[in-house]
C-alpha positions as CSV (number, residue, x, y, z in Angstrom):
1,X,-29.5,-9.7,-3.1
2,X,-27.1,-12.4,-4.4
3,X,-28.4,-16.3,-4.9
4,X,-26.9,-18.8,-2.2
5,X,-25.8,-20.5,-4.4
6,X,-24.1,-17.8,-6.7
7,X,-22.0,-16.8,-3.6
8,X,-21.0,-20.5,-3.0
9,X,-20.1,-21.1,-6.3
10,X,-17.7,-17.7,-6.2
11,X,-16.6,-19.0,-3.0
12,X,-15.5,-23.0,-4.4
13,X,-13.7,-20.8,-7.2
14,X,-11.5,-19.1,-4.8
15,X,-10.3,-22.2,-3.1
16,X,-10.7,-24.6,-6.3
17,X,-7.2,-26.4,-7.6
18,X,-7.6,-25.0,-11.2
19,X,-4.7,-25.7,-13.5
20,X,-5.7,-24.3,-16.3
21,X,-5.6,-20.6,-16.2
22,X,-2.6,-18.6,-14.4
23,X,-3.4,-17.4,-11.1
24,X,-3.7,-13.8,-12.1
25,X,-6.0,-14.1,-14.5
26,X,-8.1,-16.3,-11.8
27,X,-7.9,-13.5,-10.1
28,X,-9.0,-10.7,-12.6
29,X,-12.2,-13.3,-13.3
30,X,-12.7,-13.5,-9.7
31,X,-12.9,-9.4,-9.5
32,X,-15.3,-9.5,-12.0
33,X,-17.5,-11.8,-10.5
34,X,-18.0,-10.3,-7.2
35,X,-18.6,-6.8,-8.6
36,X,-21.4,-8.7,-10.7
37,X,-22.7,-10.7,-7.3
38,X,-22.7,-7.6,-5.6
39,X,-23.0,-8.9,-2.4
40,X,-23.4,-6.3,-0.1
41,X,-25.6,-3.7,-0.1
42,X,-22.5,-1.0,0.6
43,X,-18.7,-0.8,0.1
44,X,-18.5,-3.9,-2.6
45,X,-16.5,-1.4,-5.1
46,X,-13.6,-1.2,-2.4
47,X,-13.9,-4.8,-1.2
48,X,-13.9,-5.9,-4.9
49,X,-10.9,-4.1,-5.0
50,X,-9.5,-5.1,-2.1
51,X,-10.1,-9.0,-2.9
52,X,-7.4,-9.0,-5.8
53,X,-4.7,-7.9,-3.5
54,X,-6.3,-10.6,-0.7
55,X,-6.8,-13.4,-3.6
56,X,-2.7,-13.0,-4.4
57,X,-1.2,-12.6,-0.8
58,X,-3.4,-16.1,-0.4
59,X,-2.0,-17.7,-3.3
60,X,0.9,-16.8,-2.2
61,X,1.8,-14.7,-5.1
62,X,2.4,-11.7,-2.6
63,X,4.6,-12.0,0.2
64,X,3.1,-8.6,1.6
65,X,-0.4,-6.6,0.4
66,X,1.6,-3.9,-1.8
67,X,-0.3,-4.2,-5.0
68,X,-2.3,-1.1,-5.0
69,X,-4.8,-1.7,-7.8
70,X,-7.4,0.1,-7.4
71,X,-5.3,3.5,-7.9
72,X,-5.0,2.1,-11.7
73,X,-8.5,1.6,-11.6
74,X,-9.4,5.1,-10.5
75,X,-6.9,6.6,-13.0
76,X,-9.3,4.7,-15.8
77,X,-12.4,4.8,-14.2
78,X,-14.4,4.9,-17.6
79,X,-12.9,2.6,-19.1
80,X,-12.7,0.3,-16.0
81,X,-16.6,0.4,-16.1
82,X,-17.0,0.1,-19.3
83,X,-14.9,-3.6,-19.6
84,X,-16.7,-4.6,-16.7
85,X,-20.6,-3.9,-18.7
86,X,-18.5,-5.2,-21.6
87,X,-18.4,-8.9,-19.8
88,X,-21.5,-8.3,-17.8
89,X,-23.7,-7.9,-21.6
90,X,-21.3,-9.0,-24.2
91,X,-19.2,-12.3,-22.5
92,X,-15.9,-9.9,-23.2
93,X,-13.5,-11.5,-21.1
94,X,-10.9,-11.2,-23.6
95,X,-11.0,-7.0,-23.1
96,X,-11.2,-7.0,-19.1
97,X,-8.4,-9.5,-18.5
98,X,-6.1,-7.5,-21.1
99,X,-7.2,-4.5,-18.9
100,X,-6.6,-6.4,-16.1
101,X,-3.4,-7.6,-16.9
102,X,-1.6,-4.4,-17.6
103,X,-3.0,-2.9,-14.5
104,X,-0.9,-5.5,-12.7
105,X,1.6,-4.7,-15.0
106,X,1.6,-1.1,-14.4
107,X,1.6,-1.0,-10.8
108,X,4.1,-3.5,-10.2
109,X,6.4,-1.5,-11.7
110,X,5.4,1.7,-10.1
111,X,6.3,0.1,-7.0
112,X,9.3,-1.6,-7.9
113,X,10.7,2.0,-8.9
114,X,8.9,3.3,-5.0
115,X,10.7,0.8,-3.6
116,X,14.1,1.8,-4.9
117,X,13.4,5.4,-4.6
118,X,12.7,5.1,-1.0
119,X,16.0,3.0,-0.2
120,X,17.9,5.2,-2.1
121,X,16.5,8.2,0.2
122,X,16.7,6.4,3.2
123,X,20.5,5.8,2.3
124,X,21.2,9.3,1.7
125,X,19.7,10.6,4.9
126,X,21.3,7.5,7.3
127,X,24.5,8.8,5.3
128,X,23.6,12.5,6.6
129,X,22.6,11.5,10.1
130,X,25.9,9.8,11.0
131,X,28.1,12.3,9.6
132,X,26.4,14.8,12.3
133,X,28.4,15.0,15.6
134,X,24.8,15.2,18.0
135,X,24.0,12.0,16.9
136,X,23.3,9.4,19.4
137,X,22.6,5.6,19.4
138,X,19.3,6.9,20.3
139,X,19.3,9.1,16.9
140,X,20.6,6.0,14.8
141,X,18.0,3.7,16.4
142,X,15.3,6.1,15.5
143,X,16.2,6.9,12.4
144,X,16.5,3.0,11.4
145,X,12.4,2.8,12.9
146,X,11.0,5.6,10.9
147,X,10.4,3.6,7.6
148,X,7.8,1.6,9.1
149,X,6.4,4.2,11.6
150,X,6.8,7.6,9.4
151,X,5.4,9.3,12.7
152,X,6.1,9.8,15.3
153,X,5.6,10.8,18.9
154,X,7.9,11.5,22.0
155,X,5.9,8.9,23.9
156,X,6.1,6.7,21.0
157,X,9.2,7.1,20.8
158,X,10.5,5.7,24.3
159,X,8.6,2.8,23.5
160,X,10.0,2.1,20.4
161,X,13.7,2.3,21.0
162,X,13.1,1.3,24.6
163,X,15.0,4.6,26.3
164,X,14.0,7.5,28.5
165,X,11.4,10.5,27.4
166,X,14.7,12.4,28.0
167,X,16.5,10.7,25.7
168,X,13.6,10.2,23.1
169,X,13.6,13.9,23.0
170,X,17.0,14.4,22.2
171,X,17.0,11.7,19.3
172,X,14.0,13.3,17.9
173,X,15.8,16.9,17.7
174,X,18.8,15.6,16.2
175,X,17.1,14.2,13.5
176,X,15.0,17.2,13.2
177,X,18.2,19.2,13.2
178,X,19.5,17.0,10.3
179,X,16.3,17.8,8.0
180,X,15.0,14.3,8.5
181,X,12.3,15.2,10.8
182,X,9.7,17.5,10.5
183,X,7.3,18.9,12.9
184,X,3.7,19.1,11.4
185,X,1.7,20.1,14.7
186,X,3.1,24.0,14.8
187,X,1.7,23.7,18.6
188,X,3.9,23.8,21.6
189,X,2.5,20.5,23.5
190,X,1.6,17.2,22.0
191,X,3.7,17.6,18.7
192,X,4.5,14.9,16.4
193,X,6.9,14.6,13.6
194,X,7.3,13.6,10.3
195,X,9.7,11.5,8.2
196,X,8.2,14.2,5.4
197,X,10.2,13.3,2.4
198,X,9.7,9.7,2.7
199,X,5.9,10.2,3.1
200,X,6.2,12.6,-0.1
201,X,7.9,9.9,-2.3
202,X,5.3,7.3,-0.8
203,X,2.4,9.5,-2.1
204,X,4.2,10.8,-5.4
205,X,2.0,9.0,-8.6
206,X,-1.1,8.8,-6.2
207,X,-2.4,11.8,-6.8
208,X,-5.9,11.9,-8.4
C-alpha cells in the first residue's frame, strides 16, 4: 500500500496554486502519479482514468464531464503502458505528456464533431415530426426530452411531460410512427423505446 505521506503529497498537488505548468499537463502528471501510487487494491485503472476528466471539470476547464479519455487509452493500450513504465523507470515525462496531450487533442475533437452530428440529427427528425399531422404538443414535448433521456417508458413518460398515461401513449406512437422511436422490448407489456439513431451516432467511434 501507498505511504501517508505519498497520498498527501498527490493530494496538496491537486489543490496547489501552481503557475507554472498549464493545467492540462498538471493533469496528465497527476494521472501518472496515481496510477504509480496505486492506491487501492481494485479499480485504480478506471479511477485513474476517471480523475482527469474530475481534475478538469474542478478546474473549471470542463463545464460538463464529456472528455471521454480513457476510450483513447484503450485504443493504444500498448503504448499507453508502455509511456507510463517509460516515466515509472526512465523519468520520460517528455513522451507521456506528448501522449497525453494528443489524447486530449483527439477526443476533443471527436466530440466536437458528436456534438454537431447529433444537433444536426435531432434537427432533421424535429423537422420530420412537425410536418406529421398526428402530432401533438404531447409528441413535440417528448420529442424535445429525448436527448437527455434516450429511453423511454410510458410511465416515464407521464412524468416527464406532466400529462396522462393516455396521452403519453399517444405521443409515444406518433413518434414511433415518424421513425423516431423504436421499440426494443419485442414484448407486449412493459415495453420501452428507443431514440435508436441518436443512441447509434452516440456509440459510433466507441467501438473496440
Amino acid at each position: 500500500m501507498p505511504s501517508c505521506r505519498a497520498r498527501s503529497e498527490f493530494e496538496r498537488y491537486i489543490h496547489a496554486p501552481d503557475q507554472t505548468l498549464p493545467l492540462l499537463v498538471r493533469a496528465g502528471l497527476l494521472h501518472v502519479q496515481f496510477e504509480s501510487i496505486h492506491p487501492y487494491l481494485d479499480g485504480n485503472g478506471r479511477i485513474g482514468r476517471l480523475l482527469v476528466t474530475l481534475l478538469l471539470g474542478h478546474w473549471n476547464l470542463l463545464s460538463a464531464p464529456l472528455l471521454y479519455l480513457s476510450l483513447f487509452f484503450k485504443r493504444h493500450r500498448d503504448l499507453y503502458y508502455e509511456r507510463l513504465d517509460a516515466v515509472r523507470h526512465q523519468g520520460d515525462w517528455e513522451s507521456w505528456t506528448d501522449f497525453f496531450l494528443e489524447g486530449v487533442a483527439t477526443v476533443a475533437g471527436e466530440a466536437t464533431a458528436t456534438a454537431r452530428d447529433l444537433f444536426a440529427l435531432v434537427t432533421e427528425d424535429r423537422s420530420r415530426v412537425l410536418a406529421m399531422d398526428e402530432t401533438s404538443l404531447g409528441a413535440l414535448r417528448l420529442f424535445e426530452d429525448l436527448p437527455r433521456h434516450p429511453i423511454v417508458e410510458s410511465s416515464q413518460v407521464v412524468e416527464r411531460i406532466q400529462t396522462s398515461k393516455p396521452t403519453a401513449n399517444r405521443a409515444i406512437q406518433a413518434l414511433e410512427a415518424a421513425g423516431v422511436l423504436v421499440e426494443i422490448t419485442g414484448k407486449r407489456r412493459d415495453r420501452r423505446w428507443a431514440y435508436q439513431r441518436y443512441l447509434d451516432r452516440l456509440r459510433t467511434g466507441t467501438e473496440l
